[in-house]
N, C-alpha and C positions, 0 to 999 in steps of 0.2 A: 504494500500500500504506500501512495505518494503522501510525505509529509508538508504541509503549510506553517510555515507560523506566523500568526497574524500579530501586530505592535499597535495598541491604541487603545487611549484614555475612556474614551465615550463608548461605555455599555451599549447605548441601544443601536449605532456604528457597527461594533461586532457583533451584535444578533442578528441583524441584517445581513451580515456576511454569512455569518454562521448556517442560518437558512436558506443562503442562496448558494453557496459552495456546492459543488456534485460532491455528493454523499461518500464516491468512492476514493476522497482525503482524510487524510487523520492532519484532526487542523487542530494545532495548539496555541492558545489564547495568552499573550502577555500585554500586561498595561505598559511596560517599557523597555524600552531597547537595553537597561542594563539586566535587568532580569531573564531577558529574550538571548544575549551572547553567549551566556553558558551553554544553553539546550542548543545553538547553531555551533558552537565549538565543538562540543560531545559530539553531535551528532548531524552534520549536513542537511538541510532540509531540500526538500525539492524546487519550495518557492518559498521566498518574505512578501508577507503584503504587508505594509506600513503606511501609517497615518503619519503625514510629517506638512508641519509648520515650516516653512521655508526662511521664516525669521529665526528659527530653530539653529541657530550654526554648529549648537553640540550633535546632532542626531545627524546632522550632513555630511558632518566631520568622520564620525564613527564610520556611516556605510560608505564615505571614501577610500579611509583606510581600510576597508573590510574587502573592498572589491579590490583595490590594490594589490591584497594580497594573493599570490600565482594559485592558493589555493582556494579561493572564495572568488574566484576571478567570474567562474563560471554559475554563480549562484544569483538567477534572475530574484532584483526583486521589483515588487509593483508599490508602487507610491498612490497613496489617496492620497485628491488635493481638494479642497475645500473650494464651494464656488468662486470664491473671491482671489484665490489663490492666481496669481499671473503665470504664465507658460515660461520655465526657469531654462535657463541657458544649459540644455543639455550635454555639453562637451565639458562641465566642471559640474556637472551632478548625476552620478552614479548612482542610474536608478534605469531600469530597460523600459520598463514601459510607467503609464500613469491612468489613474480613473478619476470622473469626479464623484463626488458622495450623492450626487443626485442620480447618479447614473449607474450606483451601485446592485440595485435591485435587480438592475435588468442585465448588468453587463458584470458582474463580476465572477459569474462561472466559467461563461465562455474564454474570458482577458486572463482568468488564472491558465484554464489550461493550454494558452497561447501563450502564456510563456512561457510554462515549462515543455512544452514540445520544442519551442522556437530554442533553449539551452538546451537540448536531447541534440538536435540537429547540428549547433555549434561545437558544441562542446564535445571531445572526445575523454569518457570517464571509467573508469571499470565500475560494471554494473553490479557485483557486489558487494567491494569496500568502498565505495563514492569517491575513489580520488584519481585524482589524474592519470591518467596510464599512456603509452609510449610516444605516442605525438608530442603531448603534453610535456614530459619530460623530457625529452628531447629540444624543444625550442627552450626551455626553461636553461639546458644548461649552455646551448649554444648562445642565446641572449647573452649572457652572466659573460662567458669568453668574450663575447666581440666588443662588451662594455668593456671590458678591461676589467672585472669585477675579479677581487682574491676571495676565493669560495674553496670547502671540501665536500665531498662525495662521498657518501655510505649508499654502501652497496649491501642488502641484508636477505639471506635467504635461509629458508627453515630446514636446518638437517633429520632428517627420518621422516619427511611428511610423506612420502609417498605410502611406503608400510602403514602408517597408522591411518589414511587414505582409505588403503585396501579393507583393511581388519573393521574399521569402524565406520567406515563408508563416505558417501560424498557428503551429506549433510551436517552430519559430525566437523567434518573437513573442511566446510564452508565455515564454517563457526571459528576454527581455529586460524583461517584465514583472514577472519571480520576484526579478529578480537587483537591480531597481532597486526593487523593496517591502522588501528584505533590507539594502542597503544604506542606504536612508533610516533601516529600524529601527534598522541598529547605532550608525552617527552619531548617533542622535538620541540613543539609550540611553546610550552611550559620555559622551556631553555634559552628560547631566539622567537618570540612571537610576530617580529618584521622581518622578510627577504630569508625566512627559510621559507623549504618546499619539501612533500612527503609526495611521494607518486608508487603505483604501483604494477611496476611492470608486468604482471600477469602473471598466476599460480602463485606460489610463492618465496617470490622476489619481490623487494621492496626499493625504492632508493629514495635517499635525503641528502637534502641540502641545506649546507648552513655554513656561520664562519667557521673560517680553520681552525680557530682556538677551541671551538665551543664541541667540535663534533666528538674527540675523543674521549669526553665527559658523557657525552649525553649518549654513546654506543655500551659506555658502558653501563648506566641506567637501564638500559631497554635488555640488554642480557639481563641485567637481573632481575629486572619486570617480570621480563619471560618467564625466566627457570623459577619464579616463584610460583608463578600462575599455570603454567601449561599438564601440571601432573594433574591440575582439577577436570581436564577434559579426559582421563585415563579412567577404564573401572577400575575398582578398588582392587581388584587381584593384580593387576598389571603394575597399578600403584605403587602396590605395597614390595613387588618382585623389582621395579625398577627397567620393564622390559618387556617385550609383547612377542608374540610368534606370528610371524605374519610372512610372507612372500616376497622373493629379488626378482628385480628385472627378468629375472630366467624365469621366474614360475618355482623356483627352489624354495621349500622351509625352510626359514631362517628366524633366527632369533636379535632383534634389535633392541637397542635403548629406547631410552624415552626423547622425546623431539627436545632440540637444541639450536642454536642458532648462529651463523657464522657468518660475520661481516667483514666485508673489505672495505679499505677505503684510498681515496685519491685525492691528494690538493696540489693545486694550479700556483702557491705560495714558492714558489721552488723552480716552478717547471711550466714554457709556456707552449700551451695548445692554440691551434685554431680550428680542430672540430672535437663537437661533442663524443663521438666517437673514442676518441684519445682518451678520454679521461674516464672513460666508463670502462673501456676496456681495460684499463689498468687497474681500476677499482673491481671490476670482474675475477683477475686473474690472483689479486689482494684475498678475495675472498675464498676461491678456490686452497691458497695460500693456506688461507686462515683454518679452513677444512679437519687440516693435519693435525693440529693441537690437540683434538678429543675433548669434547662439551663445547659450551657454549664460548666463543672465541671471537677475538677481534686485530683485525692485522692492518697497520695503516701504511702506503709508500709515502715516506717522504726523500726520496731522493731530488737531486737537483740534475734535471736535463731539459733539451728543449727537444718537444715532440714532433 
């Protein structure tokens, strides 16, 4: 189900919404945009609708920066304007579309679900952790290079997920892919909440961006996130053994650990790229690197060369 979250003062404004909405959103109701950032930082919604005063400059401000950011870049949201409200200089207000409150009864099912088709169509996202996926990351890191921007690369992918995959199935396995895109996010955001980025490459690889001081703190955060949390997705016999019996690539029994995770990483502080290519690839082979160690590991290049 597609989430909304509506932002606005006047009660009988959101019942009108409320009743007018196609039934098949799960719309959540906040009086204000600070109470409202938590539930869109958790949890990406599909669309914001918001009531905003345009003499308002702290609320303009916020969903400036919000959309600014590469990971809320794609996050349509719709603006109520009050009759009186004048038509605002769209190229410094970061809003996709706009309704008026008169016009809400009649037009605000149709204008929600016109914008979130119209970001389905722009935006390129992996449809089951909501974050950007290989387009997306890809212009993200070539952007950062051609500004001349000093950034590092984690590169993070889940060692035994395949076996535990097999044994406990897809759905299972969708879950432990949801929970490890969400906590990558919030670590990374928590650490660097401007000019990082969290994407994910599809199955389970991940990759972030952020400054180079900051990443090999926050890599190591997220191992331990991990290894705290991830034996909760295990039954308790497997738990308690530390290890599952489950199937290799060949269709052979085989006996594996429990899921761990092992990142590589790459920074451009040292060493200068001009494509994105360069730097993932190294942050790739970092991680394969990282592999070797046994549990959950982290291996960063920082050598100095030009690529």
């Amino acid at each position: 189900m597609k989430t909304i979250v509506l932002i606005s003062k006047d009660s009988v404004l959101t019942n009108t919404i409320i009743k007018g909405i196609d039934p098949s959103y799960h719309l959540i109701t906040f009086k204000d945009i600070a109470s409202a950032l938590n539930q869109i930082y958790q949890s990406i919604p599909d669309l914001v609708v918001v009531e905003i005063d345009l003499k308002d400059l702290a609320i303009i401000d916020i969903f400036t920066n919000l959309k600014a950011d590469p990971l809320f870049s794609q996050l349509p949201v719709l603006a109520i304007l009050s009759e009186e409200t004048s038509i605002p200089d769209w190229s410094s207000f970061f809003v996709d579309d706009y309704i008026r409150i008169s016009d809400l009864e009649r037009e605000i099912s149709p204008r929600a679900d016109l914008c979130v088709i119209r970001s389905e169509r722009i935006v390129e996202i992996n449809p089951l952790t909501r974050l950007p996926g290989n387009i997306s990351i890809n212009k993200q890191i070539q952007g950062r290079i051609e500004a001349g921007e000093t950034f590092a690369l984690g590169y993070l992918d889940i060692d035994q997920f395949k076996p535990f995959n097999d044994k406990y199935g897809f759905s299972r396995g969708d879950e432990v892919i949801k929970v490890t895109g969400r906590l990558i996010l919030n670590i990374v955001k928590n650490k660097q909440p401007r000019r990082s980025f969290v994407g994910h490459i599809g199955g389970d690889d991940f990759i972030y961006i952020m400054d180079e001081n900051l990443l090999e703190e926050t890599s190591a955060e997220i191992i331990h996130a991990f290894d705290r949390l991830i034996s909760t997705f295990y039954d308790g016999e497997d738990r308690e053994r530390g290890c599952i019996q489950s199937k290799d690539r060949q269709g052979n029994a085989k006996t594996f650990p429990l899921m761990t995770v092992s990142i590589g990483a790459a920074t451009n502080k040292h060493a200068r790229f001009s494509h994105y290519g360069q730097i993932t690839e190294i942050a790739s082979r970092m991680k394969t690197h990282s592999k070797r160690f046994g549990g959950s590991s982290f291996r960063m290049d920082k050598r100095h060369f030009s690529a």
